[in-house]
N, CA, C and O atoms as a Tripos MOL2 file, in Angstrom:
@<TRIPOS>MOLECULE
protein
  292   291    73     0     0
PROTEIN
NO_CHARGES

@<TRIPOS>ATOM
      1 N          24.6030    2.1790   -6.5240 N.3       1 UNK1
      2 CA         23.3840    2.5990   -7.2010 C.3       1 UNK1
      3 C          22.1700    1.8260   -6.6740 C.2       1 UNK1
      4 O          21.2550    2.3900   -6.0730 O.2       1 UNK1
      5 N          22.2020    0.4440   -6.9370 N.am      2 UNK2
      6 CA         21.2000   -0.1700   -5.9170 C.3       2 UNK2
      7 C          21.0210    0.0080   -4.7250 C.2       2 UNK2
      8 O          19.9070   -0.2080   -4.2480 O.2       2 UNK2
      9 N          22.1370    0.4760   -3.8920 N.am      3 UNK3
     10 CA         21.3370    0.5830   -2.6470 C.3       3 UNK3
     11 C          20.5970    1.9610   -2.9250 C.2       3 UNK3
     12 O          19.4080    1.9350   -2.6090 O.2       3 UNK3
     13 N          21.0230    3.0630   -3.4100 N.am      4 UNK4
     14 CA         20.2900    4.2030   -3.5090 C.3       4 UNK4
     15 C          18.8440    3.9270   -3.6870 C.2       4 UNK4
     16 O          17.9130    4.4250   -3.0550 O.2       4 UNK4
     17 N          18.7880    2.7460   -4.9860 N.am      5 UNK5
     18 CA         17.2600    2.8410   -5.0760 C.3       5 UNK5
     19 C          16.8020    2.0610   -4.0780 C.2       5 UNK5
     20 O          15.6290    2.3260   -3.8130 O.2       5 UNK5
     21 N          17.3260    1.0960   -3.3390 N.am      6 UNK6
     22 CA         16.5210    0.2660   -2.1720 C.3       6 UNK6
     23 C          15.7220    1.0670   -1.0870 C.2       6 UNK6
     24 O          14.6480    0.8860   -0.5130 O.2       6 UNK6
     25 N          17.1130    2.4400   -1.0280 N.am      7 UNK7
     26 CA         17.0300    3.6680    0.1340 C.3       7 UNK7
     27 C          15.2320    4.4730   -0.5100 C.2       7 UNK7
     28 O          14.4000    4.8680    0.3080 O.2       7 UNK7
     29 N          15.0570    4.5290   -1.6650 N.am      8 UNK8
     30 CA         14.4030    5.1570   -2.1040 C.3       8 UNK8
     31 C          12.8930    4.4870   -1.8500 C.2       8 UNK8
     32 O          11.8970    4.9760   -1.3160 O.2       8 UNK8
     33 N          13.0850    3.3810   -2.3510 N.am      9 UNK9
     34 CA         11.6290    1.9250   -2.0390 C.3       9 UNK9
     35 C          11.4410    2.1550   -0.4100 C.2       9 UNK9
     36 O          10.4010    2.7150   -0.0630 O.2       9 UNK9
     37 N          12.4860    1.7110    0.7160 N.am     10 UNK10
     38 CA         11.8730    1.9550    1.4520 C.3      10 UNK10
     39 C          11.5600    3.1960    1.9430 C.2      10 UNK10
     40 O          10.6800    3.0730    2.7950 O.2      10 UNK10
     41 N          11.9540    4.5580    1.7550 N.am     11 UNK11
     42 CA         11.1070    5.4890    2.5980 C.3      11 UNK11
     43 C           9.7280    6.0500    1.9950 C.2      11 UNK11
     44 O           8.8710    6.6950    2.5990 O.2      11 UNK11
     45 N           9.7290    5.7350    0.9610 N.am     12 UNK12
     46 CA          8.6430    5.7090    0.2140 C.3      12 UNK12
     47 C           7.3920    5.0500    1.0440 C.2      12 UNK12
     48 O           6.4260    5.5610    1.6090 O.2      12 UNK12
     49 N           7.8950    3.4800    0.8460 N.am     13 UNK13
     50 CA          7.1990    2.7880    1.2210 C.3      13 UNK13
     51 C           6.5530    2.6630    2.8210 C.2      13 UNK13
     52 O           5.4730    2.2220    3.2160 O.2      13 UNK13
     53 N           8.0850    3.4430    3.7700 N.am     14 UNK14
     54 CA          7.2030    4.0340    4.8030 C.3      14 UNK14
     55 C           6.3360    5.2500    5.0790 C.2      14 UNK14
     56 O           5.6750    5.5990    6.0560 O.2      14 UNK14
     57 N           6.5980    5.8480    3.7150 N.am     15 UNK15
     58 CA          5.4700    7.3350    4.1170 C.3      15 UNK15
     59 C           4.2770    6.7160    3.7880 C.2      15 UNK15
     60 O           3.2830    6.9910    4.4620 O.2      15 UNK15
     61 N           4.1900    5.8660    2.8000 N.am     16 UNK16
     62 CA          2.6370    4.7380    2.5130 C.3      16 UNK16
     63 C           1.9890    4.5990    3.2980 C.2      16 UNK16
     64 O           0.9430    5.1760    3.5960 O.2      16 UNK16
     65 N           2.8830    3.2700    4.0510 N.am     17 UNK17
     66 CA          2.5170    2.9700    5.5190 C.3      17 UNK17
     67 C           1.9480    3.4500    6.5660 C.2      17 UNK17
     68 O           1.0000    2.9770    7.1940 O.2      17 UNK17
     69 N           2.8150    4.8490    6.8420 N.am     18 UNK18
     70 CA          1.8560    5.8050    7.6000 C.3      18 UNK18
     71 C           1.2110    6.3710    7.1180 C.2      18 UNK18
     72 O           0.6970    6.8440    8.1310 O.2      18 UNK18
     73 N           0.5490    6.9440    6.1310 N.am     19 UNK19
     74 CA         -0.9090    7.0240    5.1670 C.3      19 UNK19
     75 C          -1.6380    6.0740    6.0290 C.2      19 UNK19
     76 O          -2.3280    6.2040    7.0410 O.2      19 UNK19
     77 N          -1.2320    4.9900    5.2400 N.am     20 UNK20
     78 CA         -2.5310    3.7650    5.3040 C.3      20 UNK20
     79 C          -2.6740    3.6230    6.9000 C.2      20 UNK20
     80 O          -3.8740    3.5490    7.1630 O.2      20 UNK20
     81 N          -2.1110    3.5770    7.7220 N.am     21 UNK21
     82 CA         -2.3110    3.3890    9.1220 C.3      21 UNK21
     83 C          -3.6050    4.6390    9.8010 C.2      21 UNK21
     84 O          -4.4460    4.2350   10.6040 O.2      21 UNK21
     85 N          -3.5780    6.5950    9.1970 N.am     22 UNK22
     86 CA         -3.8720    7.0060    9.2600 C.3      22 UNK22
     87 C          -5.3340    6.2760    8.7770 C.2      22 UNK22
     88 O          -6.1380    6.0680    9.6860 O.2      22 UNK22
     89 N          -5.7120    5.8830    7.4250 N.am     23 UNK23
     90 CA         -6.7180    5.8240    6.7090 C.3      23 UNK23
     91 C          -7.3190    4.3430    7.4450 C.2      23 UNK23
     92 O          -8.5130    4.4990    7.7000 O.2      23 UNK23
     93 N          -7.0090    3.4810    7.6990 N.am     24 UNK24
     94 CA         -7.0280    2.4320    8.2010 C.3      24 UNK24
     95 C          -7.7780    2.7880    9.6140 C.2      24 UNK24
     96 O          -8.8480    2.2680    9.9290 O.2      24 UNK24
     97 N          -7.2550    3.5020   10.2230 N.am     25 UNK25
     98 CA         -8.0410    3.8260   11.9920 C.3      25 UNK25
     99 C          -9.0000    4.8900   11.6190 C.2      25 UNK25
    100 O          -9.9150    4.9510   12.4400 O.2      25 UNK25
    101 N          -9.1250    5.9840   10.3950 N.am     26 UNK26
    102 CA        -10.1690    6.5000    9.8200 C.3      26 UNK26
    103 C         -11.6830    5.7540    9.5650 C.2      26 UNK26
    104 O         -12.8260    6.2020    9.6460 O.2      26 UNK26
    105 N         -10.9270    3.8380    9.0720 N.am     27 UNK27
    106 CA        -12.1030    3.4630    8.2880 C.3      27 UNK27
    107 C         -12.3290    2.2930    9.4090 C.2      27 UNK27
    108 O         -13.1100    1.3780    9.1480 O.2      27 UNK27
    109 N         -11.5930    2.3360   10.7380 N.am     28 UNK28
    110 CA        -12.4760    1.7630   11.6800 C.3      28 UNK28
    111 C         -13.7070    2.6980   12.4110 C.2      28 UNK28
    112 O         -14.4680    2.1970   13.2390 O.2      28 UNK28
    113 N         -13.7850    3.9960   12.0250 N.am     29 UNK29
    114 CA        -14.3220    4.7810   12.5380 C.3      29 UNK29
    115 C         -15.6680    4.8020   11.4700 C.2      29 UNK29
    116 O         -16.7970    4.5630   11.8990 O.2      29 UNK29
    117 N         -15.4440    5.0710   10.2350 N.am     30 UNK30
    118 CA        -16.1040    5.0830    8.9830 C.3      30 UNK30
    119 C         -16.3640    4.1780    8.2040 C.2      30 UNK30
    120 O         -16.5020    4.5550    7.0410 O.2      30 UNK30
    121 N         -16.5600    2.4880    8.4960 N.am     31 UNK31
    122 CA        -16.1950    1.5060    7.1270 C.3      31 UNK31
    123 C         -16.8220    1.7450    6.0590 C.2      31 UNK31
    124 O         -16.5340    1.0480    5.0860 O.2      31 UNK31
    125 N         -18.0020    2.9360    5.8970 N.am     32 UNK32
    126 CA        -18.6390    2.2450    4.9070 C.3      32 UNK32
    127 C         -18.2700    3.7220    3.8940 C.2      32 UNK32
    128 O         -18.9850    4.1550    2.9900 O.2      32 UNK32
    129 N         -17.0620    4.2490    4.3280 N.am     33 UNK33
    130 CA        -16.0810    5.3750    3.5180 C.3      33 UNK33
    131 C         -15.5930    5.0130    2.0450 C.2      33 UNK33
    132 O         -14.5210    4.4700    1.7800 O.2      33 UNK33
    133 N         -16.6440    5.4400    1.0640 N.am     34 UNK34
    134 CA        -15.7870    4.9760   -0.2960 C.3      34 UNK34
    135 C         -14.1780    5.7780   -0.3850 C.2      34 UNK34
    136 O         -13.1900    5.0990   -0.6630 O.2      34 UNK34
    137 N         -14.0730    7.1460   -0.1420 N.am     35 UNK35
    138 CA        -13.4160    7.7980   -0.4070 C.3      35 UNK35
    139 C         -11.8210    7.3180    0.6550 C.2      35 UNK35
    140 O         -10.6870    7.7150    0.3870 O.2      35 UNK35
    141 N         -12.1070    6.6020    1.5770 N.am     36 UNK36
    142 CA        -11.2030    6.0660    2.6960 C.3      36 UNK36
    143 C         -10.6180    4.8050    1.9850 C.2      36 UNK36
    144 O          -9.4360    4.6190    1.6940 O.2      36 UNK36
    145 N         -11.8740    3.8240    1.7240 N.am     37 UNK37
    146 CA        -11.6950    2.5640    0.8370 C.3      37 UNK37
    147 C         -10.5160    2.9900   -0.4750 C.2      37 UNK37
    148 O          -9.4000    2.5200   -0.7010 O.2      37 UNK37
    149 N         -11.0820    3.7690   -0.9880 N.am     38 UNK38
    150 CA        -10.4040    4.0330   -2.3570 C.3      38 UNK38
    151 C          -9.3250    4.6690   -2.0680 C.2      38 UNK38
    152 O          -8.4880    4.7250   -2.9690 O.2      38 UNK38
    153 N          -9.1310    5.0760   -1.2680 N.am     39 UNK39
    154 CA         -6.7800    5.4600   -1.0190 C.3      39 UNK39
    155 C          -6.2130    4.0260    0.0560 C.2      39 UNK39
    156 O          -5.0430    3.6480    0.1140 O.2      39 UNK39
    157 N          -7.2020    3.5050    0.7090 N.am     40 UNK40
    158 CA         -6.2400    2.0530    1.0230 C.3      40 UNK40
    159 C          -5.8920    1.4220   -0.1240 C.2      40 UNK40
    160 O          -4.7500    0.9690   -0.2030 O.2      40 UNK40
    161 N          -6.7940    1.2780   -1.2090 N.am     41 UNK41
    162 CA         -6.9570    0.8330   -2.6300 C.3      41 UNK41
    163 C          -5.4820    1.0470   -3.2620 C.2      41 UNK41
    164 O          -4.7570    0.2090   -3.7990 O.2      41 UNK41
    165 N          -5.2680    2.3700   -3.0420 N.am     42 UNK42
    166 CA         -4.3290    2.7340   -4.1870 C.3      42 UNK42
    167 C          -3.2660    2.8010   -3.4780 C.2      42 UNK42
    168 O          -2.2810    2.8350   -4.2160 O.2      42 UNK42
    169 N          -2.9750    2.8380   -2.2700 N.am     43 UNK43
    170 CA         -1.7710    3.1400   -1.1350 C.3      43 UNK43
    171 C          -1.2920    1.4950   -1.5670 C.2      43 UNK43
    172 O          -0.1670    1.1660   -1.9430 O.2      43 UNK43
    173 N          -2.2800    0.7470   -1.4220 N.am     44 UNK44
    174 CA         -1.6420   -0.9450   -1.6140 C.3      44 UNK44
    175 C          -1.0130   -0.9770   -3.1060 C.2      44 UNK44
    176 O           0.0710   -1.5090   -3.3440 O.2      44 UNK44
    177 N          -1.8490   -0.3220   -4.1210 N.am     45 UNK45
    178 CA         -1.5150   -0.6530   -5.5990 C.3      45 UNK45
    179 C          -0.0050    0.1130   -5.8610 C.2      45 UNK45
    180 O           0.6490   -0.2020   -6.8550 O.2      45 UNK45
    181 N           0.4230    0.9850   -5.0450 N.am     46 UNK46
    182 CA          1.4920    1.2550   -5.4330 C.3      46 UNK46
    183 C           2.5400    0.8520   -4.5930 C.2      46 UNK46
    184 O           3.7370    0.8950   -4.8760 O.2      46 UNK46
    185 N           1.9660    0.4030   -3.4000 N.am     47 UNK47
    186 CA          3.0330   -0.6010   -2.9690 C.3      47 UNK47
    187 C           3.6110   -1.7750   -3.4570 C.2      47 UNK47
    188 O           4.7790   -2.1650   -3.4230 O.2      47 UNK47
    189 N           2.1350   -2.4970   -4.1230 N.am     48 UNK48
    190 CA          2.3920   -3.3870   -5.1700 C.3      48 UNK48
    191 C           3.0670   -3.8010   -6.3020 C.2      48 UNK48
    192 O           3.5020   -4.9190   -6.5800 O.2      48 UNK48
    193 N           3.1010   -2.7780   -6.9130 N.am     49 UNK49
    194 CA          3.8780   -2.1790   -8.1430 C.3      49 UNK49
    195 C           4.9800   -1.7570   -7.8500 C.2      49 UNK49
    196 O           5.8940   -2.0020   -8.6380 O.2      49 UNK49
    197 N           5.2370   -1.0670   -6.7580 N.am     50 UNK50
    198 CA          6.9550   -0.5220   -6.6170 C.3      50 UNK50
    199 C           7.7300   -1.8960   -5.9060 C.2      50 UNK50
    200 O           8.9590   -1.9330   -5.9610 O.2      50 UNK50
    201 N           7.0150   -2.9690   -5.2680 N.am     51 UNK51
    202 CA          7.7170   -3.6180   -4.6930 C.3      51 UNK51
    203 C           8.0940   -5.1510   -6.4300 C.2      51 UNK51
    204 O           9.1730   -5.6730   -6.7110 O.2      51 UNK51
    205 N           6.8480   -5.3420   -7.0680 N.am     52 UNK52
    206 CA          7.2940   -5.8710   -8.2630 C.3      52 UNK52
    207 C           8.3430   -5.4940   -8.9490 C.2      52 UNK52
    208 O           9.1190   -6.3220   -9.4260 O.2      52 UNK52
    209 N           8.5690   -3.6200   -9.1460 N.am     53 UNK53
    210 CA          9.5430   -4.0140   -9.9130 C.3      53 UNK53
    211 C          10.8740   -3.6950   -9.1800 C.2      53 UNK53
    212 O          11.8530   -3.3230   -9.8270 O.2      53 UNK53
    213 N          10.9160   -3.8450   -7.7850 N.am     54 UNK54
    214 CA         11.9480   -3.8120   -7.2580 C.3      54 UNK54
    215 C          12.6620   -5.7680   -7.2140 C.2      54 UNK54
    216 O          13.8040   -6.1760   -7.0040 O.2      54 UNK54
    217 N          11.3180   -6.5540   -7.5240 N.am     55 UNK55
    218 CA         11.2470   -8.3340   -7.3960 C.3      55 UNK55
    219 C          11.5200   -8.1180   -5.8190 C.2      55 UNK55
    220 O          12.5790   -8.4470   -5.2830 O.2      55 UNK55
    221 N          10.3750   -7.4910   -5.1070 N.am     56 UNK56
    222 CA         10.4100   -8.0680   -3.8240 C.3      56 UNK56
    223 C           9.0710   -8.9690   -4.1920 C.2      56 UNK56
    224 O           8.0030   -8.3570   -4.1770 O.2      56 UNK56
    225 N           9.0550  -10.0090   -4.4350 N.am     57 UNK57
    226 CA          7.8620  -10.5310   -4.9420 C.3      57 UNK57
    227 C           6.5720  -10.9560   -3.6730 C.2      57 UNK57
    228 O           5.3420  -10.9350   -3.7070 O.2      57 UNK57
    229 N           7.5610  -11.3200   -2.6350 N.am     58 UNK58
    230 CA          6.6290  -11.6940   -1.4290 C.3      58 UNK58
    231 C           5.5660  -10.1770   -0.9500 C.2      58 UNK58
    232 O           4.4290  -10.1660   -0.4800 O.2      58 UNK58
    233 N           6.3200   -9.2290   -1.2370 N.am     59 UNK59
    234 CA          5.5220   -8.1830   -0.0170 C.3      59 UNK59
    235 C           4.7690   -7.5770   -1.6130 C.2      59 UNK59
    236 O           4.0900   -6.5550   -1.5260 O.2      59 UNK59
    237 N           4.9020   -8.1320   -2.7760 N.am     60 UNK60
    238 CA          4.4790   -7.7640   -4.0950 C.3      60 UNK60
    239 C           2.6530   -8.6830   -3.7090 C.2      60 UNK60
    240 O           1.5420   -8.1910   -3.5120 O.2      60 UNK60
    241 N           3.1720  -10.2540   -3.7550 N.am     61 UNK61
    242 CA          1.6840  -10.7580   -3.4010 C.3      61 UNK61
    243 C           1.1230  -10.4120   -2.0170 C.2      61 UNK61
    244 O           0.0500  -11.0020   -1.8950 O.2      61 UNK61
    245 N           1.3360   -9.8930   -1.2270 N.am     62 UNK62
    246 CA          0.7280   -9.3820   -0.1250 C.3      62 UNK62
    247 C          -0.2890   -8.3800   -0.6220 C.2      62 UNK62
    248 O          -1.5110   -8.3090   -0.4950 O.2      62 UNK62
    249 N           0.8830   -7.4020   -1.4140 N.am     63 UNK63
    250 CA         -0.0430   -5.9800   -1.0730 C.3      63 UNK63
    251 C          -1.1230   -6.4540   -2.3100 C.2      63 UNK63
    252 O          -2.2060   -5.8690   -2.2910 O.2      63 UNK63
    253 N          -0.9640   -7.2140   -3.1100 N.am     64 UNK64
    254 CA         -1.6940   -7.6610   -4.2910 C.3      64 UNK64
    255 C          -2.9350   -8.2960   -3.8570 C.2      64 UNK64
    256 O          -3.9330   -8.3120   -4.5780 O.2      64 UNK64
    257 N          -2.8860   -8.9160   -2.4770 N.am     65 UNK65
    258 CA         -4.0060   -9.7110   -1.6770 C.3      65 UNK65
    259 C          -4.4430   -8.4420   -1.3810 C.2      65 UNK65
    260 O          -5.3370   -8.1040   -2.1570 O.2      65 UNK65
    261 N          -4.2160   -7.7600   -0.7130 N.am     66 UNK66
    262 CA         -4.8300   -6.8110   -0.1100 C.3      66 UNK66
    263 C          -5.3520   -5.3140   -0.5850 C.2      66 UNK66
    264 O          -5.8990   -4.3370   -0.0720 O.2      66 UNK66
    265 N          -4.8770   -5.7090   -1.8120 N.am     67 UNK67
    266 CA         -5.5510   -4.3460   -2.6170 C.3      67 UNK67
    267 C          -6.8930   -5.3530   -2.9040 C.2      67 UNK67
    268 O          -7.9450   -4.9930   -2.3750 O.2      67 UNK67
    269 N          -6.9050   -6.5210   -3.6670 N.am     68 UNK68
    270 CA         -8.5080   -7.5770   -3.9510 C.3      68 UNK68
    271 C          -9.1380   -7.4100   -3.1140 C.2      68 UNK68
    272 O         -10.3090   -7.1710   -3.4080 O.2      68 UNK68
    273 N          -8.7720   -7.4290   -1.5730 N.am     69 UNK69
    274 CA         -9.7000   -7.1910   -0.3890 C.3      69 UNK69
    275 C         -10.5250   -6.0380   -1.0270 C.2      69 UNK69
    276 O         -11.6850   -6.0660   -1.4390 O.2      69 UNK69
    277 N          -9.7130   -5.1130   -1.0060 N.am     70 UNK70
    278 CA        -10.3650   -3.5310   -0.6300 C.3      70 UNK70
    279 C         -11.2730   -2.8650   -2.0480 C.2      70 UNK70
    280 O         -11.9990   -1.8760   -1.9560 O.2      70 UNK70
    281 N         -11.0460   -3.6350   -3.3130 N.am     71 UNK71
    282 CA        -11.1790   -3.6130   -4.5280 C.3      71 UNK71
    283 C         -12.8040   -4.0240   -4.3640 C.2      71 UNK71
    284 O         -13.7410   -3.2850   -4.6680 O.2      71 UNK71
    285 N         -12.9030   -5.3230   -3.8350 N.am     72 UNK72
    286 CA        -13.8740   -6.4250   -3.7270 C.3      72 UNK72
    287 C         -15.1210   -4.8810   -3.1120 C.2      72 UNK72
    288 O         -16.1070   -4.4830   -3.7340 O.2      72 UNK72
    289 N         -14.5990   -4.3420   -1.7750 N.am     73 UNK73
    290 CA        -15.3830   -3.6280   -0.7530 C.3      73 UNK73
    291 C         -16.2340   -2.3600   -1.2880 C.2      73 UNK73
    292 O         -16.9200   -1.7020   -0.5060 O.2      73 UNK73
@<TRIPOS>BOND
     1     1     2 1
     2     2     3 1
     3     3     4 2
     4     3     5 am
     5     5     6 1
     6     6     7 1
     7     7     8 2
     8     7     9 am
     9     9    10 1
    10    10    11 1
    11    11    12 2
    12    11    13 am
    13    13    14 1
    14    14    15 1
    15    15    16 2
    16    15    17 am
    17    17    18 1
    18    18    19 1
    19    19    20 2
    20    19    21 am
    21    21    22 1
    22    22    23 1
    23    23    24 2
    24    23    25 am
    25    25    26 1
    26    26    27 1
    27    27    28 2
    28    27    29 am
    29    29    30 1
    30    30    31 1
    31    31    32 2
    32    31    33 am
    33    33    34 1
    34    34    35 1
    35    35    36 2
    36    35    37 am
    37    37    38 1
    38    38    39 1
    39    39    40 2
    40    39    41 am
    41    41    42 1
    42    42    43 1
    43    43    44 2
    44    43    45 am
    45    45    46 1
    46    46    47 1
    47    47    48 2
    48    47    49 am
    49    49    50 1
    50    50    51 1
    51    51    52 2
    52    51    53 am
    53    53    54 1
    54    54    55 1
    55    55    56 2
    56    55    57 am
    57    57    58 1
    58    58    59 1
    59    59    60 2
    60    59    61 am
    61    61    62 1
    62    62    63 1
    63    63    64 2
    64    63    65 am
    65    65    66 1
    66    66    67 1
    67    67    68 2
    68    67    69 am
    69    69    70 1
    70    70    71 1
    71    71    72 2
    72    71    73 am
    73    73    74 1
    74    74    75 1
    75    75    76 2
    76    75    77 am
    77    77    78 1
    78    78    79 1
    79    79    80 2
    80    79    81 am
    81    81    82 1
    82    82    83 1
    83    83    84 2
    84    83    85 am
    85    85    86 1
    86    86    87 1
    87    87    88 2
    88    87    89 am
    89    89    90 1
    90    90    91 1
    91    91    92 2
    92    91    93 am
    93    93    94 1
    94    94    95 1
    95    95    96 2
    96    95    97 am
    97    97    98 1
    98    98    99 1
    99    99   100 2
   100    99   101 am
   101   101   102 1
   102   102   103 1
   103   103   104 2
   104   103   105 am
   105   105   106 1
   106   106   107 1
   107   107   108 2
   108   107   109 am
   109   109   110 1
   110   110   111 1
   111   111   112 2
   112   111   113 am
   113   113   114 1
   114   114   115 1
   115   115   116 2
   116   115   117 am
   117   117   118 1
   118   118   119 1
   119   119   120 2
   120   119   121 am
   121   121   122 1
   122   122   123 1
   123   123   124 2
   124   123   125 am
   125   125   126 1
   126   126   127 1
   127   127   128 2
   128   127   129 am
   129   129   130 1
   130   130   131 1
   131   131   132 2
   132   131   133 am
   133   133   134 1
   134   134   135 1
   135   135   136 2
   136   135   137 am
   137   137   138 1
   138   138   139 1
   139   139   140 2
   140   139   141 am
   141   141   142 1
   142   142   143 1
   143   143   144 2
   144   143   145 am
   145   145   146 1
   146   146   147 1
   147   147   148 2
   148   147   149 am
   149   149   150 1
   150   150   151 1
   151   151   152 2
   152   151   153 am
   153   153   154 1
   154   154   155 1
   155   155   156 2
   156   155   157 am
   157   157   158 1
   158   158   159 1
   159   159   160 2
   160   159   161 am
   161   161   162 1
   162   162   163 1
   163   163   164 2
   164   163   165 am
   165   165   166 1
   166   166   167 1
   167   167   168 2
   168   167   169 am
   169   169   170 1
   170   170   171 1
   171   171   172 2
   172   171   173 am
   173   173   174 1
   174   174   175 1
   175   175   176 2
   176   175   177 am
   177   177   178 1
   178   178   179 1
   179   179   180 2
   180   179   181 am
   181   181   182 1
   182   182   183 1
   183   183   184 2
   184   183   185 am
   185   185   186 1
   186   186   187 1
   187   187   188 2
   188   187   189 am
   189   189   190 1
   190   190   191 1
   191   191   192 2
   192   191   193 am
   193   193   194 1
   194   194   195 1
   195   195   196 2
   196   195   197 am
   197   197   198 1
   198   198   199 1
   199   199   200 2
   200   199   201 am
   201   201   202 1
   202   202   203 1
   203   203   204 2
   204   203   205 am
   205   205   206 1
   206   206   207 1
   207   207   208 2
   208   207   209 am
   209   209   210 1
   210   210   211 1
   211   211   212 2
   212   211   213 am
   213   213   214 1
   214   214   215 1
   215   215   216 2
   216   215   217 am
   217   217   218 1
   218   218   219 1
   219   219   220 2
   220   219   221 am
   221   221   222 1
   222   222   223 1
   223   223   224 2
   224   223   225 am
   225   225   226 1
   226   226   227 1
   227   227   228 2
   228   227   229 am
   229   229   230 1
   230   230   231 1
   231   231   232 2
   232   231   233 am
   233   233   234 1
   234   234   235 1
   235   235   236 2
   236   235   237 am
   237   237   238 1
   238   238   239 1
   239   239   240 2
   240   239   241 am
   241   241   242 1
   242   242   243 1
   243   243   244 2
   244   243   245 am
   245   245   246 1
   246   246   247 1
   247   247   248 2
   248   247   249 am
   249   249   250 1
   250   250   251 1
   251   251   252 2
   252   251   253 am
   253   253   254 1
   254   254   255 1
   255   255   256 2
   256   255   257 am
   257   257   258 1
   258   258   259 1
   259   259   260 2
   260   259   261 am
   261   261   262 1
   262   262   263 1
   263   263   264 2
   264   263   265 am
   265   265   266 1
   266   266   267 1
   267   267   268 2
   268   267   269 am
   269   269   270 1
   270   270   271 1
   271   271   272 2
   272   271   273 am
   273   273   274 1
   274   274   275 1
   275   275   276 2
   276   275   277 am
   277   277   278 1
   278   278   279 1
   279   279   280 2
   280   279   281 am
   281   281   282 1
   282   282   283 1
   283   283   284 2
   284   283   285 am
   285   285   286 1
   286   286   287 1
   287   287   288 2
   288   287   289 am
   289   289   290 1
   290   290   291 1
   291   291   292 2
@<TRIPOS>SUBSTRUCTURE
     1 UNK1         2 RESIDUE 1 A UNK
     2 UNK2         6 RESIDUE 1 A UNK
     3 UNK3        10 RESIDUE 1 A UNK
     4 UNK4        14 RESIDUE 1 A UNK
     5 UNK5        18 RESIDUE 1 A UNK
     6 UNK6        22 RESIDUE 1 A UNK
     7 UNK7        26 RESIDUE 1 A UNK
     8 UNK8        30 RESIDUE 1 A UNK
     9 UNK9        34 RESIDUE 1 A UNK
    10 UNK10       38 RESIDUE 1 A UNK
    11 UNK11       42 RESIDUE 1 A UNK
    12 UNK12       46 RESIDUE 1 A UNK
    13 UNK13       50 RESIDUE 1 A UNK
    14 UNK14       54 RESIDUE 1 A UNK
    15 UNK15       58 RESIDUE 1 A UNK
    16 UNK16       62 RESIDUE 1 A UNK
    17 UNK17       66 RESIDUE 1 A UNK
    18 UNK18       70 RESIDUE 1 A UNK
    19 UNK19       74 RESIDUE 1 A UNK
    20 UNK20       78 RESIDUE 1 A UNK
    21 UNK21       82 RESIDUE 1 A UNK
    22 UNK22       86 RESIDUE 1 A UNK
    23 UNK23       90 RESIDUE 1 A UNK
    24 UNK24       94 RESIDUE 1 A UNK
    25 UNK25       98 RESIDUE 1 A UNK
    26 UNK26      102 RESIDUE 1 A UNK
    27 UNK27      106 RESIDUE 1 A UNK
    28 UNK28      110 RESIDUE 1 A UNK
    29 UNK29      114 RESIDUE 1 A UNK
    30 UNK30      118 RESIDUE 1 A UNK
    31 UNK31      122 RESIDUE 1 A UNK
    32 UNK32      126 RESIDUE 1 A UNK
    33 UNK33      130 RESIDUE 1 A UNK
    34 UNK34      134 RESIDUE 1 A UNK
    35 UNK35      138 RESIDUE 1 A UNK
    36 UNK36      142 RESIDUE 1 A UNK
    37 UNK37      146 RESIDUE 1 A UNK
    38 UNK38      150 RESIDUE 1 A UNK
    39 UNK39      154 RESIDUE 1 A UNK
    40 UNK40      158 RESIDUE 1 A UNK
    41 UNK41      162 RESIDUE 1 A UNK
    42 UNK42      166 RESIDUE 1 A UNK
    43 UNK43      170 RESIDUE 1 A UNK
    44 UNK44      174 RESIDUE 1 A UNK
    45 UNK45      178 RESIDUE 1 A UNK
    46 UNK46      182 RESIDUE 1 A UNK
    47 UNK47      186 RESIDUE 1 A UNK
    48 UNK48      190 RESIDUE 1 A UNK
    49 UNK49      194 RESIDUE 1 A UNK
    50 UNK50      198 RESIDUE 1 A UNK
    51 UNK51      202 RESIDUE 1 A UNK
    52 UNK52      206 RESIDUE 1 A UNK
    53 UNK53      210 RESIDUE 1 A UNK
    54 UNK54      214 RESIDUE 1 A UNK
    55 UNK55      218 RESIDUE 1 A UNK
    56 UNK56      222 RESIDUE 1 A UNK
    57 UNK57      226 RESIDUE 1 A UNK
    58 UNK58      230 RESIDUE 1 A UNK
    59 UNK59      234 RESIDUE 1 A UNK
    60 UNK60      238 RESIDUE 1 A UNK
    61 UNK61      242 RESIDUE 1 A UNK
    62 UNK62      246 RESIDUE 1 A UNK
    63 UNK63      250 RESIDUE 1 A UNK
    64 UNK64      254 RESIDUE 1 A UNK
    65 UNK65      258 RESIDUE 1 A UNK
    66 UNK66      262 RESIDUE 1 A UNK
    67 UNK67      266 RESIDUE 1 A UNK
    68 UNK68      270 RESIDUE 1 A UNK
    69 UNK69      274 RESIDUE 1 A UNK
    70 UNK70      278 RESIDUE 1 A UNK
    71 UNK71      282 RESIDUE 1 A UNK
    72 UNK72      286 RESIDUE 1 A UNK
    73 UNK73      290 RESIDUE 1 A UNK
């Protein structure tokens, strides 16, 4: 059963990834993109959150740094 859900966190977490990579080379093109800003925003917040309550806690304070970045912007 756990691995099922591990299987589940990560492909998830790589369709994110490639989102944010998309939106990311978008907002080197655009930085001053609220609408770009605001899905890196939320691409991190639910990385954040799915990796908490999986207790991956490390890649939990990462994406948690890096949603404040984009929050702050």
């Amino acid at each position: 059963m756990l691995d099922q859900i591990n299987e589940v966190f990560f492909e998830e977490a790589n369709e994110l990834l490639e989102s944010l990579e998309g939106y990311l080379l978008s907002l080197e093109e655009n930085p001053s993109d609220k609408e770009i800003i605001s899905a890196v925003f939320r691409i991190m917040h639910t990385i954040k959150g799915s990796s908490a309550m999986m207790e991956f806690d490390s890649l939990a304070t990462i994406a948690h740094r890096i949603e404040d970045l984009f929050f702050i912007i």
